[in-house]
C-alpha positions in Angstrom: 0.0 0.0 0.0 1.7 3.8 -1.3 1.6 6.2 1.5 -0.9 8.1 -0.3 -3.5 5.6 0.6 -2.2 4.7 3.7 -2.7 8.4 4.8 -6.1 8.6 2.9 -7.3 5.5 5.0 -5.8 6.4 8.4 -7.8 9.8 7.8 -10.9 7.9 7.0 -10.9 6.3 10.5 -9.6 8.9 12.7 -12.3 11.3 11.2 -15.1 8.8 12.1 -13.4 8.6 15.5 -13.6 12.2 16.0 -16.7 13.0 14.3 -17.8 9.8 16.8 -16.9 11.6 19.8 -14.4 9.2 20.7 -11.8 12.4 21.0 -12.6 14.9 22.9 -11.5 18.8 22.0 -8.2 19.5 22.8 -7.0 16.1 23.6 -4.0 15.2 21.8 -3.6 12.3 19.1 -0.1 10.5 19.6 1.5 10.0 16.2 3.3 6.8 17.4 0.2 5.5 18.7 -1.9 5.7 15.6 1.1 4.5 13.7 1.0 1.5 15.7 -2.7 1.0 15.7 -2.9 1.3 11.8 0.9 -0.7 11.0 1.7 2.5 8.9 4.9 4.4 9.4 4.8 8.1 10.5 5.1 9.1 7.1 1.4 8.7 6.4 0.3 9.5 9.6 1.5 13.1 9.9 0.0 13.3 6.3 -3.4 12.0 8.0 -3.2 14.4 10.4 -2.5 17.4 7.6 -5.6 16.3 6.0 -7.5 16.2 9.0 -6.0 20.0 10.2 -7.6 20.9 6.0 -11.0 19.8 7.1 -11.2 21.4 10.7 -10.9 18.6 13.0 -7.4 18.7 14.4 -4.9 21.4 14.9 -0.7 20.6 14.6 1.8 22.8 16.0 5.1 22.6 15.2 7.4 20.4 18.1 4.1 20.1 20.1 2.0 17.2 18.0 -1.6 17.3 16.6 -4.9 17.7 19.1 -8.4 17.8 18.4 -9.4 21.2 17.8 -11.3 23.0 20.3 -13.2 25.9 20.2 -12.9 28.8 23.2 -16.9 30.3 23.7 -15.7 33.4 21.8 -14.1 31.2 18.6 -17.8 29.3 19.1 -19.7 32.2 18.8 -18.2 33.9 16.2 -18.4 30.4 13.7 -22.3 30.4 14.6 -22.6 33.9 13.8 -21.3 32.9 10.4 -22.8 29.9 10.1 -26.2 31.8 10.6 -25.0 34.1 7.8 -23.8 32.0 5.0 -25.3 28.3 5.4 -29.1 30.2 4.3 -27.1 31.6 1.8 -25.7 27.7 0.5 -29.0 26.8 1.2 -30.6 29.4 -1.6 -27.6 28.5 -4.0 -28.4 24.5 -3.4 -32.2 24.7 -4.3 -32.3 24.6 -7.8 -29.9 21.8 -8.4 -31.1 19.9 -5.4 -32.0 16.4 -6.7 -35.3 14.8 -5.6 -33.6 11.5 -4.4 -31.9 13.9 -2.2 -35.2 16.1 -0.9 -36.3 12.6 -0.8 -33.6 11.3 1.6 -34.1 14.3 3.8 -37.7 13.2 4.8 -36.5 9.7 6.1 -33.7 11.5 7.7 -36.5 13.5 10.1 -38.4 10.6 10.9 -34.9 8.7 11.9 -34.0 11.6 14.3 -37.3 11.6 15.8 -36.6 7.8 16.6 -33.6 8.5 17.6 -34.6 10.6 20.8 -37.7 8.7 21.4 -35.6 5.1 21.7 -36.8 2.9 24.5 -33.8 2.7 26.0 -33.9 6.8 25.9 -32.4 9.5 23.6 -29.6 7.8 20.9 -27.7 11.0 20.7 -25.4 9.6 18.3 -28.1 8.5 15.6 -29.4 11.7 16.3 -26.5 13.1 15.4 -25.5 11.0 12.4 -28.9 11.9 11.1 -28.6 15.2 11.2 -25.5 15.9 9.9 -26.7 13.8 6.9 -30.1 15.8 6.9 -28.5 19.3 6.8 -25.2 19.0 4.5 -28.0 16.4 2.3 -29.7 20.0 2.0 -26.7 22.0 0.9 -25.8 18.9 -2.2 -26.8 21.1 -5.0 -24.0 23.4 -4.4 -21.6 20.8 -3.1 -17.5 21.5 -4.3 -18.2 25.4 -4.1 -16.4 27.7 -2.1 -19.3 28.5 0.1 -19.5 24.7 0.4 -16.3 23.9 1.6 -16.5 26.4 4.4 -19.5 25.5 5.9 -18.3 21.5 5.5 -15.2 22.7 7.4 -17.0 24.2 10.0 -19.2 21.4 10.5 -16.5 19.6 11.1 -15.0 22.0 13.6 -18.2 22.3 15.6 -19.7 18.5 15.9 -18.2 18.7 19.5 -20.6 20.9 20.5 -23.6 20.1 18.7 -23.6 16.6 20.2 -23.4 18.7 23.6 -26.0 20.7 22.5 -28.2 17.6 21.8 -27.0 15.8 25.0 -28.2 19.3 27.1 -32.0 19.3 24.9 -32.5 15.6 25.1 -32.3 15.8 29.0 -34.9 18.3 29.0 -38.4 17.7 29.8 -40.6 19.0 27.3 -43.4 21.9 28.3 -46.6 20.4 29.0 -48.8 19.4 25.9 -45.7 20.5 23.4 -44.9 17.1 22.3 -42.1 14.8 22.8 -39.4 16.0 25.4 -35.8 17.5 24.9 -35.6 18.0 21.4 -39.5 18.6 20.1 -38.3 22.5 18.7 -35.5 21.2 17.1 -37.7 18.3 15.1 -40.7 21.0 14.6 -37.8 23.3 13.1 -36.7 20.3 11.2 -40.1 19.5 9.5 -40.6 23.3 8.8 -37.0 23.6 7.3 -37.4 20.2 4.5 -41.5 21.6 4.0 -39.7 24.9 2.8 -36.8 22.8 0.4 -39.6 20.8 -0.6 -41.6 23.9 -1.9 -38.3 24.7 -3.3 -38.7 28.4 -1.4 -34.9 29.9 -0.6 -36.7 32.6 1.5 -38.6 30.9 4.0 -36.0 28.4 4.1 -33.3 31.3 5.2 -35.5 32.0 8.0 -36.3 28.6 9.7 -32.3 27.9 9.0 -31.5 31.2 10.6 -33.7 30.4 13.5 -32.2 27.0 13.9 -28.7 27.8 14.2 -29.3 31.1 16.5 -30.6 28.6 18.7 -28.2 26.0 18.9 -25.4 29.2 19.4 -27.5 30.8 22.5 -27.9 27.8 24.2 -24.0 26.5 23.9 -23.5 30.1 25.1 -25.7 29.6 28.2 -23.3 26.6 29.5 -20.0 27.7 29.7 -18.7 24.8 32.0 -18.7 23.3 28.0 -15.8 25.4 27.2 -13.5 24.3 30.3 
């Protein structure tokens, strides 16, 4: 195997790890370590790790390794506040191109995160989140490999950290009386409302629910600093 795809497949699993929350932000990945783990030399492995620091997911300093990157409440805030900004705005530009199949793929993808937090066992915060990350970047396909594109993948990447404490915090939380199922019933009604817009194929109401959606997610993080110790 080159050391091109040797560093192509130790990125592979290492994302998944991290996207997995397996790693937790800040905590530092051991180059020897992985080497061992994947029977790859460090040649590949720093190259992994270069790829990895490309999407968001890991920052290397020079003589002090590679850690997961983590975000300070002030770096949080101020990738929400773009977020809010320019995902709409990839939204709008995805519309027209957005396949059915894909429109299609979103509607399973609400009922699956719906299932997700009402599991017997209670909330599956992963599936959740697997789902929803699917959903959302499904929604941006018809503008996928542009430059507004990459940087909202990137930060995606950057910020699944915190979403999944974001879920963890909203799952946990009883519902209002007579507002449907507990924890995360806004976030699902914001859902439905958000694919009903794509599926009318309307950029402007769509801007708005996706608006609404991520301003949420931001002020609540916000609210919990004990996240960003």
């Amino acid at each position: 195997m080159s050391d091109a795809v040797a560093s192509q497949r130790i990125a592979a699993a290492l994302r998944e790890e991290i996207l997995g929350g397996r790693y937790q932000p800040g905590e530092r990945i051991r180059q020897e370590e992985l080497a061992a783990r994947s029977g790859a030399s460090r040649i590949p492995v720093r190259e992994a790790l270069r790829l990895l620091e490309a999407d968001g997911l890991v920052t290397v300093v020079a003589n002090a390794g590679a850690r997961v990157t983590r975000l300070s409440a002030q770096e949080l805030s101020e990738t929400y506040l773009i977020r809010e900004r320019l995902e709409p705005l990839l939204l709008a530009l995805s519309l027209p191109g957005l396949a059915d199949d894909a429109v299609a793929r979103m509607g399973e993808l609400t009922t699956a995160m719906e299932a997700a937090t009402a599991a017997p066992g209670g909330p599956d915060v992963d599936a959740f989140l697997r789902a929803d990350r699917e959903f959302h970047l499904s929604g941006y396909a018809g503008a996928a490999g542009g430059e507004a594109w990459r940087i909202v993948a990137r930060m995606w990447n950057t910020t699944q950290h915190y979403r999944r404490e974001f879920t963890t915090i909203a799952a946990g939380r009883p519902a209002p009386a007579g507002d449907g199922p507990p924890g995360l019933g806004v976030t699902h009604l914001e859902h439905r409302l958000l694919l009903d817009c794509i599926r009318r194929r309307d950029p402007h109401d769509a801007e708005r629910v996706l608006v609404t959606h991520i301003r949420r997610t931001r002020l609540e993080l916000l609210g919990h600093p004990e996240i960003f110790r």
